[in-house]
KETOR-620339 format. One record per residue: x, y, z of N, C-alpha, C in turn; residue in three letters. Coordinates in pm, whole numbers, plus 32768, in hexadecimal, padded with zeros to 4 digits. Example, Ala and Ser with C-alpha at 12.3 -4.5 7.8 and 13.67 -1.06 7.14 Angstrom:
<nodes>
85277DC7830C84CE7E3E830C85287EB6830CALA
85057F1F82C485577F9682CA850A80038313SER
</nodes>
This chain:
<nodes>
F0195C1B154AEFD15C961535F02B5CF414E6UNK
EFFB5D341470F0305D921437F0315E061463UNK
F0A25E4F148DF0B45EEB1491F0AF5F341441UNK
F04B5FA3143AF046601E13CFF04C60A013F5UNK
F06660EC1390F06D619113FAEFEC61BC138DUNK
EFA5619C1348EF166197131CEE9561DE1378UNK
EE95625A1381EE26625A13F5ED90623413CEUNK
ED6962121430ECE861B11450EC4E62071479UNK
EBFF622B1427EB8262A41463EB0462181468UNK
EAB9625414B9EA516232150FE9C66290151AUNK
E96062B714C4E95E631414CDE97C63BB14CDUNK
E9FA63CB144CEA4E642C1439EA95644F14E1UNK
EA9D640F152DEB1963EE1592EB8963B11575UNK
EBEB63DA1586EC6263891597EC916324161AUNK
EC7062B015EDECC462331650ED51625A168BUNK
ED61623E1708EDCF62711749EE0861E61739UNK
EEAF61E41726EEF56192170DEF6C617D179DUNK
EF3860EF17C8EF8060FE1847EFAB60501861UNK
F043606818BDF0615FE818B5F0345F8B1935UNK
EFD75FCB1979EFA35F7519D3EF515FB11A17UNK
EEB35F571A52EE405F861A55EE125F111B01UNK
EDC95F5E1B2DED4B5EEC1B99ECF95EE21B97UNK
ECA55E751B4EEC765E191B2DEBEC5DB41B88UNK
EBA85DCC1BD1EB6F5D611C5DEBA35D471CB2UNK
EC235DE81CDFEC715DD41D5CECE15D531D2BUNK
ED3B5D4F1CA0ED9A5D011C76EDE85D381C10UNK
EE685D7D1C41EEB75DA21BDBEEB95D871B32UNK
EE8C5D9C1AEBEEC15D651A52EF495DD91A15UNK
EF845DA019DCEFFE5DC4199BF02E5DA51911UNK
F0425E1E18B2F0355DCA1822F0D75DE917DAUNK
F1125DD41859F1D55DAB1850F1FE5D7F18ADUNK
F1E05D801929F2365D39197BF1DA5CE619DEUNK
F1F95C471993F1BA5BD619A3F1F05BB91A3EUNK
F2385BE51A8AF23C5B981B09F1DB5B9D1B63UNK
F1C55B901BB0F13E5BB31C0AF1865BC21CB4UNK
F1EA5BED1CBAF2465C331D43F1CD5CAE1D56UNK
F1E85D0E1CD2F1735D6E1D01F1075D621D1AUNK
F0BA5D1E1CFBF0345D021D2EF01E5CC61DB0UNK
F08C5C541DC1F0865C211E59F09E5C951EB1UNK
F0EE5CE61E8BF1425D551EE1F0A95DD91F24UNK
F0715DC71EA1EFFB5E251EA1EF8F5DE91EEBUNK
EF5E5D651ECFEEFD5D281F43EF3F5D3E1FD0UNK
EFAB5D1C1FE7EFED5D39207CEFC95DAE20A6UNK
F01B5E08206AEFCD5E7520B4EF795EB820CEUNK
EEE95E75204EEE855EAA206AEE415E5720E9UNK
EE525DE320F4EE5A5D8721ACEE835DEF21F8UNK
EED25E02220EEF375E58225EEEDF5EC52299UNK
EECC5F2221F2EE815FA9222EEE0C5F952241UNK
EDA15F2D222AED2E5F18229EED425ED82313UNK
EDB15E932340EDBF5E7323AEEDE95F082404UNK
EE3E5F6023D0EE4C5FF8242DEDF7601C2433UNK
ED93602E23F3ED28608E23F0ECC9608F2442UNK
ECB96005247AEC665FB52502ECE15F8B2568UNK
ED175FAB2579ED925F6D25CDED625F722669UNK
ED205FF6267DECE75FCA2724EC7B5F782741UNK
EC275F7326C4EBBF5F0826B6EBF55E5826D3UNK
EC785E652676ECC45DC12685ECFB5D9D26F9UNK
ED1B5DF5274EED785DDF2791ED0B5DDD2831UNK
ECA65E1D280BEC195E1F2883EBDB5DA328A4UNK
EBC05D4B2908EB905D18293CEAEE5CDD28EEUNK
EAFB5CB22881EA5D5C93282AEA905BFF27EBUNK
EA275BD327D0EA475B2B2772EAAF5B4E270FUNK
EACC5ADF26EDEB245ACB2656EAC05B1225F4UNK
EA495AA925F7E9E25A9E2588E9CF5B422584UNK
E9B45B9225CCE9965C252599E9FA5C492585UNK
EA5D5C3F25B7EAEE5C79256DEAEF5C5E24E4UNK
EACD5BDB24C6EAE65BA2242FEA945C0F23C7UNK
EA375BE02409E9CD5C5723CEE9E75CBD238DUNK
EA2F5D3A2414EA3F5DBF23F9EAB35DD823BBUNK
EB2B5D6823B0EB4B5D682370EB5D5D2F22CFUNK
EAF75CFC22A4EABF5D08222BEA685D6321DAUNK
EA445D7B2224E9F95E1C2229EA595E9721DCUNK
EABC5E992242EB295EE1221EEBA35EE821A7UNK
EBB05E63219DEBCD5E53211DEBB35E4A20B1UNK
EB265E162096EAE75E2F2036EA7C5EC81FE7UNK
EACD5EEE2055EA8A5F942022EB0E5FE61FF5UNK
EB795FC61FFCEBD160141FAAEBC95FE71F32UNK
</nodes>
């Protein structure tokens, strides 16, 4: 991919120029090809729907609705 400092209009808007974007809930990055950050970033977005229901998980209900609510939860950030 070529880098330009060329700005980019859209409708006499200017395109914001940025080195990394989210994508369908998946990091993209247009310099730094490792993917530490992105794993790092799915983790904690696990993480912070698992706090967010934490007395729900830890309560006395099936797996299967746990699974649930917590899909629920993650997929809404």
């Amino acid at each position: 991919m070529m880098e330009t400092d060329t700005p980019i209009y859209v409708n006499n808007t200017q395109i914001e120029n940025v080195e990394s974007y989210v994508y369908l809930r998946q990091r993209h990055s247009t310099r730094d090809k490792n993917k530490d950050k992105e794993n790092q970033r799915r983790i904690t977005a696990g993480w912070t729907a698992f706090a967010k229901h934490r007395d729900i998980f830890k309560g006395n209900i099936g797996t299967c609705l746990k699974r649930q609510i917590y899909n629920i939860a993650y997929f809404q950030q």
